[in-house]
PQR file of N, CA, C, O and H, with PARSE charges and radii, in Angstrom:
ATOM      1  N   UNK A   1      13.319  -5.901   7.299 -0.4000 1.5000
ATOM      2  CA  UNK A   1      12.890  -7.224   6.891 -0.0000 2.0000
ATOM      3  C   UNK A   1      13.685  -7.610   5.640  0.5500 1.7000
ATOM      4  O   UNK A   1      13.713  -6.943   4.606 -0.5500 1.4000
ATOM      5  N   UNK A   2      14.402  -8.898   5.878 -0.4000 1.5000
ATOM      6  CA  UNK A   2      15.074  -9.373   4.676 -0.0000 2.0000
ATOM      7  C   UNK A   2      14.239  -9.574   2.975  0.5500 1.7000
ATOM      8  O   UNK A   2      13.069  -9.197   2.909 -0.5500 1.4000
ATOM      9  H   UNK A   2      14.379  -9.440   6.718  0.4000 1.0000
ATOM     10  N   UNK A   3      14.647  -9.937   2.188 -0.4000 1.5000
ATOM     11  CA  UNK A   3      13.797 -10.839   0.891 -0.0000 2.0000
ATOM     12  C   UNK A   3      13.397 -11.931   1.638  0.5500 1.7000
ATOM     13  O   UNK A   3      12.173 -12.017   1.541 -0.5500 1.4000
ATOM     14  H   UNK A   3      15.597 -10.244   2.242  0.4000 1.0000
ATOM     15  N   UNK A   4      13.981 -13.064   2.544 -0.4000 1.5000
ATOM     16  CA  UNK A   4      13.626 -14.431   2.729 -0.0000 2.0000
ATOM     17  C   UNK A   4      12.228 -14.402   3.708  0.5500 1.7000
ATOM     18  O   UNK A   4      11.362 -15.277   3.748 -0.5500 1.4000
ATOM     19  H   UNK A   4      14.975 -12.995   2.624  0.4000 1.0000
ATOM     20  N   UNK A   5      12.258 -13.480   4.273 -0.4000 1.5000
ATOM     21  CA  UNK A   5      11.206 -13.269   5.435 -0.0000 2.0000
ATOM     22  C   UNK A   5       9.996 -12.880   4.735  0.5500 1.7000
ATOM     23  O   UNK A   5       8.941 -13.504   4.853 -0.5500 1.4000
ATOM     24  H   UNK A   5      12.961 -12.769   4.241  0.4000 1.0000
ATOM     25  N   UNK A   6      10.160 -11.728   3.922 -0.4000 1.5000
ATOM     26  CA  UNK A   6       9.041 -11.455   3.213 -0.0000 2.0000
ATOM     27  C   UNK A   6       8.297 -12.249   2.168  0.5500 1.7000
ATOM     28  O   UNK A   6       7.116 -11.950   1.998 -0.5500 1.4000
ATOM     29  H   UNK A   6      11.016 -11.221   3.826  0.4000 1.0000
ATOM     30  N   UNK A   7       8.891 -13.348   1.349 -0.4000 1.5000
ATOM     31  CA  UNK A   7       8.919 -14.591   0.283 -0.0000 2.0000
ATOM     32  C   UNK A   7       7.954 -15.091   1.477  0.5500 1.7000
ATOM     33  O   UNK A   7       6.741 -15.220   1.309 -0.5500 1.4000
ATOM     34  H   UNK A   7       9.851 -13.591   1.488  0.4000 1.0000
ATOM     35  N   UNK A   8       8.658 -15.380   2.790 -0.4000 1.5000
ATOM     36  CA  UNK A   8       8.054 -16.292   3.343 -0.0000 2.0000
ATOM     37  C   UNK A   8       6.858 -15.860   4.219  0.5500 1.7000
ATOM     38  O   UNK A   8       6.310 -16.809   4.781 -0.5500 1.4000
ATOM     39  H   UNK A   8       9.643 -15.275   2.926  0.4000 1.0000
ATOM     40  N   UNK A   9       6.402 -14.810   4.428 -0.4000 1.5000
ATOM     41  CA  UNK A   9       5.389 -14.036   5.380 -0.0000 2.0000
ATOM     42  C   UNK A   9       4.013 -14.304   3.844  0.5500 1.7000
ATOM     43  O   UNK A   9       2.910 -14.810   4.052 -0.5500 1.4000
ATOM     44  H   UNK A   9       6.847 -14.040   3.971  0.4000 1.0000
ATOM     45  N   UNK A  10       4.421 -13.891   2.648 -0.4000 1.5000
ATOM     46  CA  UNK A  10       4.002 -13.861   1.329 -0.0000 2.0000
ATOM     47  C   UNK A  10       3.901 -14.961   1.383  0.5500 1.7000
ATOM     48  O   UNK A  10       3.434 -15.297   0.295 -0.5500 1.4000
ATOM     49  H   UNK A  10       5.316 -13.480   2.479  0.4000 1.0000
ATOM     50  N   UNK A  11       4.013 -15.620   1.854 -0.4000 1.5000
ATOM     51  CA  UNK A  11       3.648 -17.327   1.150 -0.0000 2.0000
ATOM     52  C   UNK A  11       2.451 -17.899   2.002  0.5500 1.7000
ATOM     53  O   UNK A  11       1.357 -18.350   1.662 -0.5500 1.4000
ATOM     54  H   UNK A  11       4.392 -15.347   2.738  0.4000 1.0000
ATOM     55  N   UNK A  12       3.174 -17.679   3.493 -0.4000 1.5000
ATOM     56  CA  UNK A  12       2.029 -18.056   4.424 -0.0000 2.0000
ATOM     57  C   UNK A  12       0.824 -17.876   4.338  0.5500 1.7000
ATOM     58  O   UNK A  12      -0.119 -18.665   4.390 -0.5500 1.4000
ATOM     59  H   UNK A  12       4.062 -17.313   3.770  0.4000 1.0000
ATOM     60  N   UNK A  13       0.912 -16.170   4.124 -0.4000 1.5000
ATOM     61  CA  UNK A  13      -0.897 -15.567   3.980 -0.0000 2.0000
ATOM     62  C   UNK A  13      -1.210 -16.054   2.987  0.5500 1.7000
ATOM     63  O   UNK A  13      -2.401 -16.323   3.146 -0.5500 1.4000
ATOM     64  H   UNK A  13       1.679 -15.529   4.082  0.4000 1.0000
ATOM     65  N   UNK A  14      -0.778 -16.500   1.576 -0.4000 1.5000
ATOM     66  CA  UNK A  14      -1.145 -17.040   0.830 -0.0000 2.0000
ATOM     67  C   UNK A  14      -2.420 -18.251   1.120  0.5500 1.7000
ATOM     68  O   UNK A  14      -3.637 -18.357   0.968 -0.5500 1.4000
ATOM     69  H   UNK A  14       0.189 -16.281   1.447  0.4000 1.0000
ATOM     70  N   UNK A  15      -1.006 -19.227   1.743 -0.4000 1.5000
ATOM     71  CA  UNK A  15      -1.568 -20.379   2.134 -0.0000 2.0000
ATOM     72  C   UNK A  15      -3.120 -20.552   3.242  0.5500 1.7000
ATOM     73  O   UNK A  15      -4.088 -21.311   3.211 -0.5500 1.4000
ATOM     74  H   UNK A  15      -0.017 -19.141   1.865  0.4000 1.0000
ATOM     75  N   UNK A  16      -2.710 -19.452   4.120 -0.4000 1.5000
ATOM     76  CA  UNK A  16      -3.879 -19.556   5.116 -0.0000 2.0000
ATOM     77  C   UNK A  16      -5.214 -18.983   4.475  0.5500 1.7000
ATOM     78  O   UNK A  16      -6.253 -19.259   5.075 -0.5500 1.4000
ATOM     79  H   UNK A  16      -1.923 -18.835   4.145  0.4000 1.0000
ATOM     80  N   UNK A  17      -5.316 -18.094   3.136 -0.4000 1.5000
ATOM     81  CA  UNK A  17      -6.272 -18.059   2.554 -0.0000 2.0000
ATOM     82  C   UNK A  17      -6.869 -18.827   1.600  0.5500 1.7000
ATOM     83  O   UNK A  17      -7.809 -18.501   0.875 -0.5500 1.4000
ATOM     84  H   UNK A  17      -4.472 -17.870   2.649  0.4000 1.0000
ATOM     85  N   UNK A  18      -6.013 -20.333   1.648 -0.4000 1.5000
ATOM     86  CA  UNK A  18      -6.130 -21.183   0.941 -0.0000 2.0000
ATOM     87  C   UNK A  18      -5.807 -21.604  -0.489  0.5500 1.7000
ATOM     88  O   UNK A  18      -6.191 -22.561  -1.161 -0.5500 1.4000
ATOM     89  H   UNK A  18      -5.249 -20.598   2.237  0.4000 1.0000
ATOM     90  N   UNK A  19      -4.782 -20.344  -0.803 -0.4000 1.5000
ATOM     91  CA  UNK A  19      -4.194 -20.257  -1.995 -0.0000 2.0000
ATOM     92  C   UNK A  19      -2.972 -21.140  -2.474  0.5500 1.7000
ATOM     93  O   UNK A  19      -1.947 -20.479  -2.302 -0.5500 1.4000
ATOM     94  H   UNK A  19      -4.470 -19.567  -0.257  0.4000 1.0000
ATOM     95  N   UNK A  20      -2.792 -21.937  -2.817 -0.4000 1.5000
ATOM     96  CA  UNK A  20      -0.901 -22.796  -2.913 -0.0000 2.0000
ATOM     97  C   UNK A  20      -0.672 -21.941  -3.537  0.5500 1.7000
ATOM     98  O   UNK A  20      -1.740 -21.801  -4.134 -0.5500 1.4000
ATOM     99  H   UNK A  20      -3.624 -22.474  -2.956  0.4000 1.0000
ATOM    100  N   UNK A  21       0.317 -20.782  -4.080 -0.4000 1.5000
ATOM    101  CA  UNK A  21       1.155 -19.751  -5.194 -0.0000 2.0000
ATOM    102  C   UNK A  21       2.023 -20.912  -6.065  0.5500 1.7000
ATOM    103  O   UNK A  21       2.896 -20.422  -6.782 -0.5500 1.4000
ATOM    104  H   UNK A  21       1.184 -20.896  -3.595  0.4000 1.0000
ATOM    105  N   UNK A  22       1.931 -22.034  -6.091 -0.4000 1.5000
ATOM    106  CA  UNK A  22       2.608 -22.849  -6.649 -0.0000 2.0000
ATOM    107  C   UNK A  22       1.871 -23.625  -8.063  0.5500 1.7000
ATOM    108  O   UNK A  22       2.525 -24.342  -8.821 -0.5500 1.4000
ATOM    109  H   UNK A  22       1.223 -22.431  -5.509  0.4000 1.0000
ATOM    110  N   UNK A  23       0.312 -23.311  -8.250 -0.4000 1.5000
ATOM    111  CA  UNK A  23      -0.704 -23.617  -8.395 -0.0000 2.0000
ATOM    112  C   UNK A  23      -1.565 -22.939  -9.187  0.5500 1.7000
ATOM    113  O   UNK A  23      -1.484 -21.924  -8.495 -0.5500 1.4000
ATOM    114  H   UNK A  23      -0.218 -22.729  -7.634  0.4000 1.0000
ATOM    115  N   UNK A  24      -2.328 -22.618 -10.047 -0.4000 1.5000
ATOM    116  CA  UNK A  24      -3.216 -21.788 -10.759 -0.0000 2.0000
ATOM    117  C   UNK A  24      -4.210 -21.426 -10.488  0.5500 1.7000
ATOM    118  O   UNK A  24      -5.115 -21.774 -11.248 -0.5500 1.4000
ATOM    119  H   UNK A  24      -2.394 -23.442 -10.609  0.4000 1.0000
ATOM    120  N   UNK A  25      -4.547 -20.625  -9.388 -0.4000 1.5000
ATOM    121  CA  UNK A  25      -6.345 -21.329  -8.252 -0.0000 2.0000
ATOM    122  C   UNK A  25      -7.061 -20.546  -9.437  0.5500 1.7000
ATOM    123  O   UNK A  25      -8.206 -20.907  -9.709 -0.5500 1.4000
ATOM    124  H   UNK A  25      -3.813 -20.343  -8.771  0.4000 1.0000
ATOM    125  N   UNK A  26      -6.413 -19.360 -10.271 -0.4000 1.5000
ATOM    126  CA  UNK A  26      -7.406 -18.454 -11.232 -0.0000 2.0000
ATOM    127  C   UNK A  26      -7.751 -19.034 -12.502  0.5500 1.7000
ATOM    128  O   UNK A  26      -7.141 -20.043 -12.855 -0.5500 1.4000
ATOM    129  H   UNK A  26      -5.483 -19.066 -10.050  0.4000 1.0000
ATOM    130  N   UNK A  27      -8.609 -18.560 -13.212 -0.4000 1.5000
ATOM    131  CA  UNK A  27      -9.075 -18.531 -14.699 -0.0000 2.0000
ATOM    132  C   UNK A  27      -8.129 -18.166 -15.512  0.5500 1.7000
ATOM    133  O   UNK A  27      -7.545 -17.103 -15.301 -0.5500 1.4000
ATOM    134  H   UNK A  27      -9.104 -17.740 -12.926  0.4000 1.0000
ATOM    135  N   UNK A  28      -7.730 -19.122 -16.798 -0.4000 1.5000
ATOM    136  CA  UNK A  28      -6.422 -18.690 -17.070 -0.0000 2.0000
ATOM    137  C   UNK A  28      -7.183 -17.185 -18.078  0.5500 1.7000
ATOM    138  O   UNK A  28      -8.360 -17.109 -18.433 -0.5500 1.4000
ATOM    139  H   UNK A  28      -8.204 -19.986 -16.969  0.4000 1.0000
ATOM    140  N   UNK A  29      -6.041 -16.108 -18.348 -0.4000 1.5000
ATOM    141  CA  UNK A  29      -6.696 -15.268 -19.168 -0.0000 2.0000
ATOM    142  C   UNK A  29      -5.443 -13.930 -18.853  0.5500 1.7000
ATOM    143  O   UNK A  29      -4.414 -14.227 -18.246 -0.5500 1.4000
ATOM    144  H   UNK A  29      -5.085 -16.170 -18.060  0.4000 1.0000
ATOM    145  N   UNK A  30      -5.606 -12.948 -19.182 -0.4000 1.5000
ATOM    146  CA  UNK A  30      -4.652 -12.251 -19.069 -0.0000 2.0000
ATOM    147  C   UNK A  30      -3.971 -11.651 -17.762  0.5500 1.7000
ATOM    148  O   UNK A  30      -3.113 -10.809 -18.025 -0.5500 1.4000
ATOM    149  H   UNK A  30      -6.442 -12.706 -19.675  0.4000 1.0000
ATOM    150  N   UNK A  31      -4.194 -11.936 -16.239 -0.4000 1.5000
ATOM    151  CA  UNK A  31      -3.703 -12.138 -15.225 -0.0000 2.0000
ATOM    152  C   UNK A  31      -2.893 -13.667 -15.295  0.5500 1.7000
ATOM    153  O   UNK A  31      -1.829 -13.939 -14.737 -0.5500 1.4000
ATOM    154  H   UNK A  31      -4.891 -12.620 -16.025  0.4000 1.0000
ATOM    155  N   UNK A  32      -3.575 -14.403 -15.994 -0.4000 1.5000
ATOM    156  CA  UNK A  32      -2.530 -16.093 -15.475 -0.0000 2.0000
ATOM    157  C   UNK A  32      -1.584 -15.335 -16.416  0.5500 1.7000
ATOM    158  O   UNK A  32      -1.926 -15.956 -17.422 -0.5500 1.4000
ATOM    159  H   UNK A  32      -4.438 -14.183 -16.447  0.4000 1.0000
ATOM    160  N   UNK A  33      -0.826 -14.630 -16.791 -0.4000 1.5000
ATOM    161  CA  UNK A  33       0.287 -14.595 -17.787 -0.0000 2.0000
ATOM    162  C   UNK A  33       1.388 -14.868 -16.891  0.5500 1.7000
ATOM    163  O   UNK A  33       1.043 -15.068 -15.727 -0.5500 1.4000
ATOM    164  H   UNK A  33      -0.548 -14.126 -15.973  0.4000 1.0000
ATOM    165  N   UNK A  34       2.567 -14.924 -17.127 -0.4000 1.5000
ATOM    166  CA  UNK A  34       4.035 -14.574 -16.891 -0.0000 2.0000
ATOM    167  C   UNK A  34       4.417 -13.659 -16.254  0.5500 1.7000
ATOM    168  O   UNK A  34       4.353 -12.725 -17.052 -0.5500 1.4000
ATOM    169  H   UNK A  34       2.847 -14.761 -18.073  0.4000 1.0000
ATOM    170  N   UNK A  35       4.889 -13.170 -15.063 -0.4000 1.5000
ATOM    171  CA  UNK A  35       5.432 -11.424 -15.528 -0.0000 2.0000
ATOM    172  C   UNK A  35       6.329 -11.541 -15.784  0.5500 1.7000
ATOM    173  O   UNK A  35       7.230 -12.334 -15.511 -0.5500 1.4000
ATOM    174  H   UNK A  35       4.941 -13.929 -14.415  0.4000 1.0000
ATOM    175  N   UNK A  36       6.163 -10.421 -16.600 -0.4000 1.5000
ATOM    176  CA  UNK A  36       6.961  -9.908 -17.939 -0.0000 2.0000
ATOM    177  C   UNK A  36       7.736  -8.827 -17.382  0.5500 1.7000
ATOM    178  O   UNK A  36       7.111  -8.334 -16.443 -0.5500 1.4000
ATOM    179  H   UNK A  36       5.432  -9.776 -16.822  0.4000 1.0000
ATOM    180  N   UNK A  37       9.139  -8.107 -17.630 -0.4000 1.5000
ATOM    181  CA  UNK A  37       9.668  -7.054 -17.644 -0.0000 2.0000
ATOM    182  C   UNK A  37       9.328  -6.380 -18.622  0.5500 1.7000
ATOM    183  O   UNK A  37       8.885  -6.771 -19.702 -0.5500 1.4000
ATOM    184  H   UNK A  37       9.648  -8.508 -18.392  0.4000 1.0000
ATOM    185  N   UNK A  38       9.657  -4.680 -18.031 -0.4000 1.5000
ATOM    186  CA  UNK A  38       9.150  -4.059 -19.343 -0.0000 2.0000
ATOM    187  C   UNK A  38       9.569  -4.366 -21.169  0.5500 1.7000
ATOM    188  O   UNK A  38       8.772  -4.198 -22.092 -0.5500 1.4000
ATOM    189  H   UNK A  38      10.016  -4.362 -17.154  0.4000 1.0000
ATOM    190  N   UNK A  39      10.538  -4.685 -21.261 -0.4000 1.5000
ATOM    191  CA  UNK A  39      10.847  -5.409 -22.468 -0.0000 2.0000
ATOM    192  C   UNK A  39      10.166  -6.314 -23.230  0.5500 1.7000
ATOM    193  O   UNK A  39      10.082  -6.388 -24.456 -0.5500 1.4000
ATOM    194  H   UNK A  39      11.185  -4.822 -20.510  0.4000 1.0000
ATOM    195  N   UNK A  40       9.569  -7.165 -22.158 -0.4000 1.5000
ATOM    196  CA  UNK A  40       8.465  -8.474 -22.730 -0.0000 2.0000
ATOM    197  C   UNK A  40       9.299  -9.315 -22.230  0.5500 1.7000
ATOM    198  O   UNK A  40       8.905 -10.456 -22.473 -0.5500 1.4000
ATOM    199  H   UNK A  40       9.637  -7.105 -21.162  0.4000 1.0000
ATOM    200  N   UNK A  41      10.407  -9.304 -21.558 -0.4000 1.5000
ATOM    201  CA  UNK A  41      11.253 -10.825 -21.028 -0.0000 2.0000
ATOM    202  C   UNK A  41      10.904 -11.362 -19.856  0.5500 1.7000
ATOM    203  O   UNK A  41      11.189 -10.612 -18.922 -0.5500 1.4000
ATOM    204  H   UNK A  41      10.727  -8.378 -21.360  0.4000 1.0000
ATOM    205  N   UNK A  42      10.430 -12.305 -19.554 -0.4000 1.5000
ATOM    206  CA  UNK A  42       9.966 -13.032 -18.576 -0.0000 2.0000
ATOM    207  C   UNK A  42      10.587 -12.857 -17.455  0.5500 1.7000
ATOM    208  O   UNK A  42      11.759 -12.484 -17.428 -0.5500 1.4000
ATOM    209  H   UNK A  42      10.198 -12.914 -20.312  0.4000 1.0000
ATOM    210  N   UNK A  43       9.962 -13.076 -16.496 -0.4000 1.5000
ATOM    211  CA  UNK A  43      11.069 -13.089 -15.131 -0.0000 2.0000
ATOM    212  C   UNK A  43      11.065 -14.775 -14.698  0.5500 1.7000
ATOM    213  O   UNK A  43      10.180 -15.492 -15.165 -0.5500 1.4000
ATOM    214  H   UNK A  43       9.009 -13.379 -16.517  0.4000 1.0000
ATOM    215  N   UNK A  44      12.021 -15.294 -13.860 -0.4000 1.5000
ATOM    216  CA  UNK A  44      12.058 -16.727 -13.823 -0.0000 2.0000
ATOM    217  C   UNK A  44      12.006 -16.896 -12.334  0.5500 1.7000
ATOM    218  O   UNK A  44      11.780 -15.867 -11.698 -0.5500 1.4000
ATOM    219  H   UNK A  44      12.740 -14.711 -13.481  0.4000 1.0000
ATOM    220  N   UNK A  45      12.225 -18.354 -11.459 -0.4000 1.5000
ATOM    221  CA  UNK A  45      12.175 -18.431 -10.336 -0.0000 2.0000
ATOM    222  C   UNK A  45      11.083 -18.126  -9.456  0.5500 1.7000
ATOM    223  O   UNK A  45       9.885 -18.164  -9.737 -0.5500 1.4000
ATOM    224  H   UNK A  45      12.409 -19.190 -11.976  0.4000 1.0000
ATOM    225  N   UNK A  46      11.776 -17.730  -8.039 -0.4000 1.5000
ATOM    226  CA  UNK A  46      10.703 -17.285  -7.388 -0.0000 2.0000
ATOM    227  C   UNK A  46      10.439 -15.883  -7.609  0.5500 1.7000
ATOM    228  O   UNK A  46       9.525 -15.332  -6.995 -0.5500 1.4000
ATOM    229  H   UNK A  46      12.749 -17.699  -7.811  0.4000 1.0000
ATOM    230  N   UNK A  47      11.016 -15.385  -8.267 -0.4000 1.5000
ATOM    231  CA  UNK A  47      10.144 -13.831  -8.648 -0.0000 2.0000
ATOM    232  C   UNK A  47       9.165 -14.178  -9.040  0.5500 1.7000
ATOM    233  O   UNK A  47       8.204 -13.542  -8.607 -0.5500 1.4000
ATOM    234  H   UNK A  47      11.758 -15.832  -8.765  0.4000 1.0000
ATOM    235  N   UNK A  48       8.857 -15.315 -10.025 -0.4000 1.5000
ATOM    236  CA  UNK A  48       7.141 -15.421 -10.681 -0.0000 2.0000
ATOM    237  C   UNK A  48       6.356 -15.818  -9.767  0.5500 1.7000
ATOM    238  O   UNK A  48       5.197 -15.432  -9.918 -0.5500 1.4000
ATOM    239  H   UNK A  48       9.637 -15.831 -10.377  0.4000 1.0000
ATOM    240  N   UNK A  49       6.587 -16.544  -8.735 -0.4000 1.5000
ATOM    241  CA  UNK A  49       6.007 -16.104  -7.461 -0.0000 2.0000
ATOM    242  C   UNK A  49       5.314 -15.460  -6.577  0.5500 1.7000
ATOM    243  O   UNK A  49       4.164 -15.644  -6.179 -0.5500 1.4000
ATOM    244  H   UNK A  49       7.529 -16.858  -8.613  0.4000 1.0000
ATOM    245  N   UNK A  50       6.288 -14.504  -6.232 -0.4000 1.5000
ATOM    246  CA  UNK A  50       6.025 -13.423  -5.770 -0.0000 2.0000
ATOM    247  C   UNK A  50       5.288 -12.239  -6.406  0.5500 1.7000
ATOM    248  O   UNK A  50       4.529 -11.392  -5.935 -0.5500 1.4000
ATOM    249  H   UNK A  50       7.222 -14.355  -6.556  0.4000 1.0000
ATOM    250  N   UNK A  51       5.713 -12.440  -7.490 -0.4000 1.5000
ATOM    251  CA  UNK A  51       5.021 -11.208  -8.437 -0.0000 2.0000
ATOM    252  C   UNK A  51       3.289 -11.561  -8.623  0.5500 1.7000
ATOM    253  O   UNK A  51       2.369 -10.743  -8.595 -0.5500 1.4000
ATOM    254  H   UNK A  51       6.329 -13.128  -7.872  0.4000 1.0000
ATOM    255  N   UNK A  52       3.230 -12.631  -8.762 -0.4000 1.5000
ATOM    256  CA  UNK A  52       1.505 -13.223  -8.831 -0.0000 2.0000
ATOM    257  C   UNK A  52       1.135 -13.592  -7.400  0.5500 1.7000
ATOM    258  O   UNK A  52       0.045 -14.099  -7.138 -0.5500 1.4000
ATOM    259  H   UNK A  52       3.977 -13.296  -8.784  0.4000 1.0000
ATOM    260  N   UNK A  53       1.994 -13.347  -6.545 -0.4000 1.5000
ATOM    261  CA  UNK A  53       1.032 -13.505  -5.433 -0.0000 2.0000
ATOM    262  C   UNK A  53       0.968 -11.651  -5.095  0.5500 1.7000
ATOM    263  O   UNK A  53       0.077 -11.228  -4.359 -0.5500 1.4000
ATOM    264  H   UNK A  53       2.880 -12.935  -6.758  0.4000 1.0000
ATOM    265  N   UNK A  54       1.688 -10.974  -5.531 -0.4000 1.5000
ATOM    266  CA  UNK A  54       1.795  -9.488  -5.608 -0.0000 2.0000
ATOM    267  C   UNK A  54       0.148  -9.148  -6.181  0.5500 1.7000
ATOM    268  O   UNK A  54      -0.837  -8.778  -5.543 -0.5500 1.4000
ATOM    269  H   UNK A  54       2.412 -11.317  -6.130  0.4000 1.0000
ATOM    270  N   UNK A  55       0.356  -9.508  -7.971 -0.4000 1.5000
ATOM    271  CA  UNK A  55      -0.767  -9.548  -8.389 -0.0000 2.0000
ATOM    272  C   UNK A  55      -1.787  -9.777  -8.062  0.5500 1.7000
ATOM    273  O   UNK A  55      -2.548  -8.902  -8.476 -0.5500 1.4000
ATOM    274  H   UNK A  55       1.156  -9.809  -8.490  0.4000 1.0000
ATOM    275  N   UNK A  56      -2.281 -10.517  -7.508 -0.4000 1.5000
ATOM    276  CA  UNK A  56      -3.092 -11.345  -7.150 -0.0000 2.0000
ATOM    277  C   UNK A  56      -4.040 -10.463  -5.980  0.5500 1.7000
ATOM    278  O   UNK A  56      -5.247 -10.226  -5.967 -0.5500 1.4000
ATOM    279  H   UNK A  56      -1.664 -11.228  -7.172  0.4000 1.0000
ATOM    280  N   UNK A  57      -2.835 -10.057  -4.919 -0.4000 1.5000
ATOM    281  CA  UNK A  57      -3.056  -9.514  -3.808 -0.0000 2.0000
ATOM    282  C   UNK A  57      -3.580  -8.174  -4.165  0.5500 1.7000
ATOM    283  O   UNK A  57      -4.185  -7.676  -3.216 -0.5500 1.4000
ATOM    284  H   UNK A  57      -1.854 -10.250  -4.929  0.4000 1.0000
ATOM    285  N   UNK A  58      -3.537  -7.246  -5.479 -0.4000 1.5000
ATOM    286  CA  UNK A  58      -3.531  -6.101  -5.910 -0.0000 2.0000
ATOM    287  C   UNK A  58      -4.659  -5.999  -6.447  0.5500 1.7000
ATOM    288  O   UNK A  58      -5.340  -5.018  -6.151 -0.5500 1.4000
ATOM    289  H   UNK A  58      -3.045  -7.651  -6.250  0.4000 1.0000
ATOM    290  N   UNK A  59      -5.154  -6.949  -7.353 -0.4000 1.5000
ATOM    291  CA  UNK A  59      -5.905  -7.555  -8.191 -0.0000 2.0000
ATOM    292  C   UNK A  59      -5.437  -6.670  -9.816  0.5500 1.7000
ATOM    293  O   UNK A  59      -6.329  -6.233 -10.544 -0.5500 1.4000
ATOM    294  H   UNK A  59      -4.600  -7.747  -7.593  0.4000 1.0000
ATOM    295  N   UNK A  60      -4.065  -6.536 -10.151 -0.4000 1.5000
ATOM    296  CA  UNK A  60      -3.493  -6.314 -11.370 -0.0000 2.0000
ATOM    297  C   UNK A  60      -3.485  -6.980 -12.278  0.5500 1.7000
ATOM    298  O   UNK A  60      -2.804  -7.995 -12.138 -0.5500 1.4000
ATOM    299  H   UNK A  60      -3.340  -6.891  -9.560  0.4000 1.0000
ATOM    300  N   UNK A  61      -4.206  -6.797 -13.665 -0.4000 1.5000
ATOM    301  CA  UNK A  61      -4.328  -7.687 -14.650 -0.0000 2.0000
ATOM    302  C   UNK A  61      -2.781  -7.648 -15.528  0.5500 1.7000
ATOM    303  O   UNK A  61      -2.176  -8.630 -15.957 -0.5500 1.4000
ATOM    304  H   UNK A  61      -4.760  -5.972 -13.778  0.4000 1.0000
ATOM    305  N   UNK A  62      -2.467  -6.525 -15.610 -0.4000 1.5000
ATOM    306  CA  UNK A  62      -0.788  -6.661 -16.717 -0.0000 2.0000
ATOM    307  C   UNK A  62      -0.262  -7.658 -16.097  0.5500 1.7000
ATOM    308  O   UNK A  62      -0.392  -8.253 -15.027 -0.5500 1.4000
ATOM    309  H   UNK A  62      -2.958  -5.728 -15.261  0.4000 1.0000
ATOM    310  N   UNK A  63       0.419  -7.697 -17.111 -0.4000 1.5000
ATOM    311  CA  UNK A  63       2.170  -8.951 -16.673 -0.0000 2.0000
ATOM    312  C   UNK A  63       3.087  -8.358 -16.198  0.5500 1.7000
ATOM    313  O   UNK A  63       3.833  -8.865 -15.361 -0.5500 1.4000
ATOM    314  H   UNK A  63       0.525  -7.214 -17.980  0.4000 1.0000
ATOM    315  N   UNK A  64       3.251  -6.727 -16.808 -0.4000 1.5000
ATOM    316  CA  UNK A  64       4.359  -5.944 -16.839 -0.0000 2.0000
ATOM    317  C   UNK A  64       4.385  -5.270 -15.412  0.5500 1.7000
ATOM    318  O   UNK A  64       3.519  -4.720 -14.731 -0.5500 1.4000
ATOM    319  H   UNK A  64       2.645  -6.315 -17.488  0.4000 1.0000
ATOM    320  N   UNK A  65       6.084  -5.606 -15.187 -0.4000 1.5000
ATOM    321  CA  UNK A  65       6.404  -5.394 -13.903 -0.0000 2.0000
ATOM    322  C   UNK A  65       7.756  -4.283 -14.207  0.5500 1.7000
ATOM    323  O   UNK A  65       8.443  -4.448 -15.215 -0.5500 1.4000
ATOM    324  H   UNK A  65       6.787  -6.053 -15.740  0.4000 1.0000
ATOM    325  N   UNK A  66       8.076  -3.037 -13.130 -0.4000 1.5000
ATOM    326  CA  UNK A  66       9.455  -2.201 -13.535 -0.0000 2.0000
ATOM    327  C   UNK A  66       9.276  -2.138 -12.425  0.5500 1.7000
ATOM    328  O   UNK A  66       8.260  -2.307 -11.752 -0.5500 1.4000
ATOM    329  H   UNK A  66       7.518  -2.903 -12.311  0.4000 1.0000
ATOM    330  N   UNK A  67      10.992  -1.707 -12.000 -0.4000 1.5000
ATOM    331  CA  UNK A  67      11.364  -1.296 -10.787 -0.0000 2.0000
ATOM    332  C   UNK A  67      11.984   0.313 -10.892  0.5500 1.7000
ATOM    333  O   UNK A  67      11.931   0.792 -12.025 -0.5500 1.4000
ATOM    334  H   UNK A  67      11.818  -1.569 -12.547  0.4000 1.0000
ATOM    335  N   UNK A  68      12.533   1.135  -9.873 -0.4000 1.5000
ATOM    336  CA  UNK A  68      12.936   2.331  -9.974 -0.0000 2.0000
ATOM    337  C   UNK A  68      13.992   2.579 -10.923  0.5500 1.7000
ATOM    338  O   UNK A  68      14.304   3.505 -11.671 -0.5500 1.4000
ATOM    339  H   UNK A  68      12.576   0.745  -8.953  0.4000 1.0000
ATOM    340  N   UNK A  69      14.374   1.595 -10.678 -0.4000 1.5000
ATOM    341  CA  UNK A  69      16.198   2.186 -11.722 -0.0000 2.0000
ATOM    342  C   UNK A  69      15.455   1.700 -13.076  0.5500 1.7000
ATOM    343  O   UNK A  69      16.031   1.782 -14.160 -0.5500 1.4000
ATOM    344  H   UNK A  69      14.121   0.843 -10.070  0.4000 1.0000
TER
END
C-alpha cells in the first residue's frame, strides 16, 4: 500500500465516523496540540493530519511523534 492510499483509506474512516480531520471535533487541551518532532519542531502539511487522525485513533495525548532512524 502506497502513502496516497493510506492518507486516503485514513481519511475515509475518518469521515464515515463522522469526523472531518480538517476540523477540531475535540476539546482543545493537550491532544489538540501540533505534532511535534522530538525536538519540539512542528510537523507541517498533511502529516498534521495524519498524525491526529493517528492520535486520535490511538487515543494518544503527547504531540511528540519519532520515527526509527
Amino acid at each position: 500500500m502506497d502513502i496516497y492510499e493510506k492518507v486516503t483509506l485514513t481519511v475515509v474512516r475518518l469521515l464515515e465516523r463522522g469526523v472531518k480531520p480538517w476540523t477540531q471535533p475535540w476539546a482543545a487541551g493537550p491532544g489538540a496540540a501540533l505534532p511535534l518532532r522530538h525536538n519540539g519542531q512542528g510537523y507541517r502539511g498533511i502529516n498534521v493530519l495524519i498524525l491526529w487522525g493517528q492520535a486520535q485513533e490511538a487515543g494518544y495525548a503527547a504531540p511528540y511523534w519519532m520515527t526509527y532512524r
